[in-house]
C-alpha positions as CSV (number, residue, x, y, z in Angstrom):
1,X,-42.7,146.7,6.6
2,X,-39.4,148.0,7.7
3,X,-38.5,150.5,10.5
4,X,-37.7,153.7,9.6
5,X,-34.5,153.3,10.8
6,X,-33.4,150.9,8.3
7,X,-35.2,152.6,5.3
8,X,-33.1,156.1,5.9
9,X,-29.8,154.1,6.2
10,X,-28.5,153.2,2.6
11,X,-29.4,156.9,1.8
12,X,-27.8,158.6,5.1
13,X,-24.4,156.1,4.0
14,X,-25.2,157.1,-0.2
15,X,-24.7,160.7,1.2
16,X,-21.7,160.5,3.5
17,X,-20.1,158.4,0.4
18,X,-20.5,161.2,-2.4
19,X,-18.9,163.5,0.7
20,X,-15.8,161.3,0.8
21,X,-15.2,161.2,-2.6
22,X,-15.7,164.9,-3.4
23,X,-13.5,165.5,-0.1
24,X,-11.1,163.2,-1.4
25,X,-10.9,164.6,-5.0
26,X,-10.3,168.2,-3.8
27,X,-7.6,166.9,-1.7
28,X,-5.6,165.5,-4.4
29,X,-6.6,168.3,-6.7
30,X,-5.5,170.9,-4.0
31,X,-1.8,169.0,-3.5
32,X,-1.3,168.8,-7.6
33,X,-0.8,172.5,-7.4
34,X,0.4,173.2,-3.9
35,X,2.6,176.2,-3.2
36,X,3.7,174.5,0.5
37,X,7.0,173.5,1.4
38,X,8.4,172.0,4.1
39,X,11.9,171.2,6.8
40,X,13.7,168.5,6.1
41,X,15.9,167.5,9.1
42,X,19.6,167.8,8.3
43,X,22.6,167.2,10.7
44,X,24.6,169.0,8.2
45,X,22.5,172.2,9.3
46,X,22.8,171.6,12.8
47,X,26.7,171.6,12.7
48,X,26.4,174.6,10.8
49,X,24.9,176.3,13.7
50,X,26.7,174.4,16.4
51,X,30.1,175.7,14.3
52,X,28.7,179.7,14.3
53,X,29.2,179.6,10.5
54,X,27.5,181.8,8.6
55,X,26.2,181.4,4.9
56,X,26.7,183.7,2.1
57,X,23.8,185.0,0.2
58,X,21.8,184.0,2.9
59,X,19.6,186.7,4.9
60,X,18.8,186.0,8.6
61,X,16.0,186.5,10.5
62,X,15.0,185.3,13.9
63,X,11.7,185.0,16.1
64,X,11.3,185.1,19.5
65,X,13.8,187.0,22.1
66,X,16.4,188.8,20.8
67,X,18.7,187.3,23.6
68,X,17.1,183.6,22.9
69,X,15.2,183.1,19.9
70,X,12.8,180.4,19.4
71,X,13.9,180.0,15.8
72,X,16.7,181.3,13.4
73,X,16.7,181.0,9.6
74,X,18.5,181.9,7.0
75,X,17.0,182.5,3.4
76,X,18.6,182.7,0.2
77,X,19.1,186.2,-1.1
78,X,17.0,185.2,-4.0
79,X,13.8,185.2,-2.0
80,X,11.8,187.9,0.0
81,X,10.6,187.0,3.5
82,X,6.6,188.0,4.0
83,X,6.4,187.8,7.4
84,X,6.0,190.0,10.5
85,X,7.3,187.2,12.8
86,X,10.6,187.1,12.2
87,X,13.0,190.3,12.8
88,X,16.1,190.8,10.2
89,X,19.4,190.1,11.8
90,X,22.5,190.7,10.5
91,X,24.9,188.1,12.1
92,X,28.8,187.8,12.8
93,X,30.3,184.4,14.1
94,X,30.3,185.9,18.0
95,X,26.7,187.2,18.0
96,X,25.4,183.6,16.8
97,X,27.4,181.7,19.0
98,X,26.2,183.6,21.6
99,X,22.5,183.0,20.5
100,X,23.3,179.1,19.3
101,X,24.5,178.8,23.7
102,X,21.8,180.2,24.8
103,X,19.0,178.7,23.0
104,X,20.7,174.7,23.6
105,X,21.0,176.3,27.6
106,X,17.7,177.8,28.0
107,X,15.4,175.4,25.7
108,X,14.3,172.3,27.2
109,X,14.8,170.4,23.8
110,X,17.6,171.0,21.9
111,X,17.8,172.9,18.9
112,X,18.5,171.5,15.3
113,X,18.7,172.2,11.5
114,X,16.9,171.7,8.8
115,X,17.0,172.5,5.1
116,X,13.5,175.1,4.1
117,X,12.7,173.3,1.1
118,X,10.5,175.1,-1.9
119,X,7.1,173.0,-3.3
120,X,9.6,171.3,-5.6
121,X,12.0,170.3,-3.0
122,X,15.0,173.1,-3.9
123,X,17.0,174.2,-1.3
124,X,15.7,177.9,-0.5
125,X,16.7,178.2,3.5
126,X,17.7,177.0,6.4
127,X,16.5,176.5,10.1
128,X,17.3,176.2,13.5
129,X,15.3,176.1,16.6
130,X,13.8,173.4,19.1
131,X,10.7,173.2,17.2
132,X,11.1,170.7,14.1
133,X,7.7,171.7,11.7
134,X,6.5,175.1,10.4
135,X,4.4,175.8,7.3
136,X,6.3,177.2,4.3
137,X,4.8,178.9,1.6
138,X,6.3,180.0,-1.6
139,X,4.3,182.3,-3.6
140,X,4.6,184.3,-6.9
141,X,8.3,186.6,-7.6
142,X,9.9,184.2,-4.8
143,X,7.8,185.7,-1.7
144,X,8.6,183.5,0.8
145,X,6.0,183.2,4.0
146,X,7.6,180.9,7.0
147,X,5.5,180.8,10.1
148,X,7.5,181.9,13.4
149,X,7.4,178.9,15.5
150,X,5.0,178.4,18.8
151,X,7.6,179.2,22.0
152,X,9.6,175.9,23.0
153,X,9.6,174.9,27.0
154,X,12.0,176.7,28.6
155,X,14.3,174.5,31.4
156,X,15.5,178.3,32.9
157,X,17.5,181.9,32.0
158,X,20.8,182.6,30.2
């Protein structure tokens, strides 16, 4: 005869099995018709910002200090923002440099771009900020919600 341990075995690992592949299949059923985006790293943003240019048909919003913001972005005029994070700024070349300066001084990582990136990979925005991942979510009429980044480490004041 054999312990009871061994006889409730195959069924405990029959069980955890089915779980997995159910897990597995809601997974891949959840990412065919994901409405996430994402950052994609870009130098070509972060000279952007390091030049104080500013885009056309882009809006800006920031999060954070208005002195030092954690984050910057800008998003194409084609899309709405849905999110109480981030405060509407409306920028000239003096009033971002002064931003870009401070948040390279007073963050103790440096800040740079990235492209937001729609569920297809379009272009839609872009970023700036010492923090390099934030969820992105595009939903129906072009809603756009970005999560404000957490507070970088701070090496001291402006």
């Amino acid at each position: 005869m054999l312990p009871n341990t061994l006889r409730k075995g195959p069924k405990k690992n029959h069980r955890f099995s089915a779980a997995l592949v159910i897990g597995v299949l809601l997974m891949l059923c959840s990412c065919t018709t994901s409405n996430y985006g994402k950052l994609q790293r870009s130098p070509e943003i972060t000279k952007i910002f390091d030049d104080h240019r500013i885009l056309s048909e882009h809006s800006y919003y920031y999060s954070g200090l208005q002195g030092v913001p954690d984050a910057i972005i800008g998003l194409h005029t084609s899309y709405t923002l849905k999110s109480k994070q981030w405060q509407a700024v409306d920028f000239d070349s003096q009033l971002l440099k002064t931003w870009v300066n401070r948040m390279t001084y007073v963050h103790l990582v440096s800040p740079r771009g990235a492209w937001i990136l729609d569920p297809e990979g379009h272009r839609i925005g872009v970023w700036y900020s010492a923090r390099h991942q934030t969820t992105v979510r595009v939903e129906k009429d072009n809603h756009v919600f970005i999560a404000a980044p957490v507070p970088p480490e701070l090496r001291g004041a402006p």
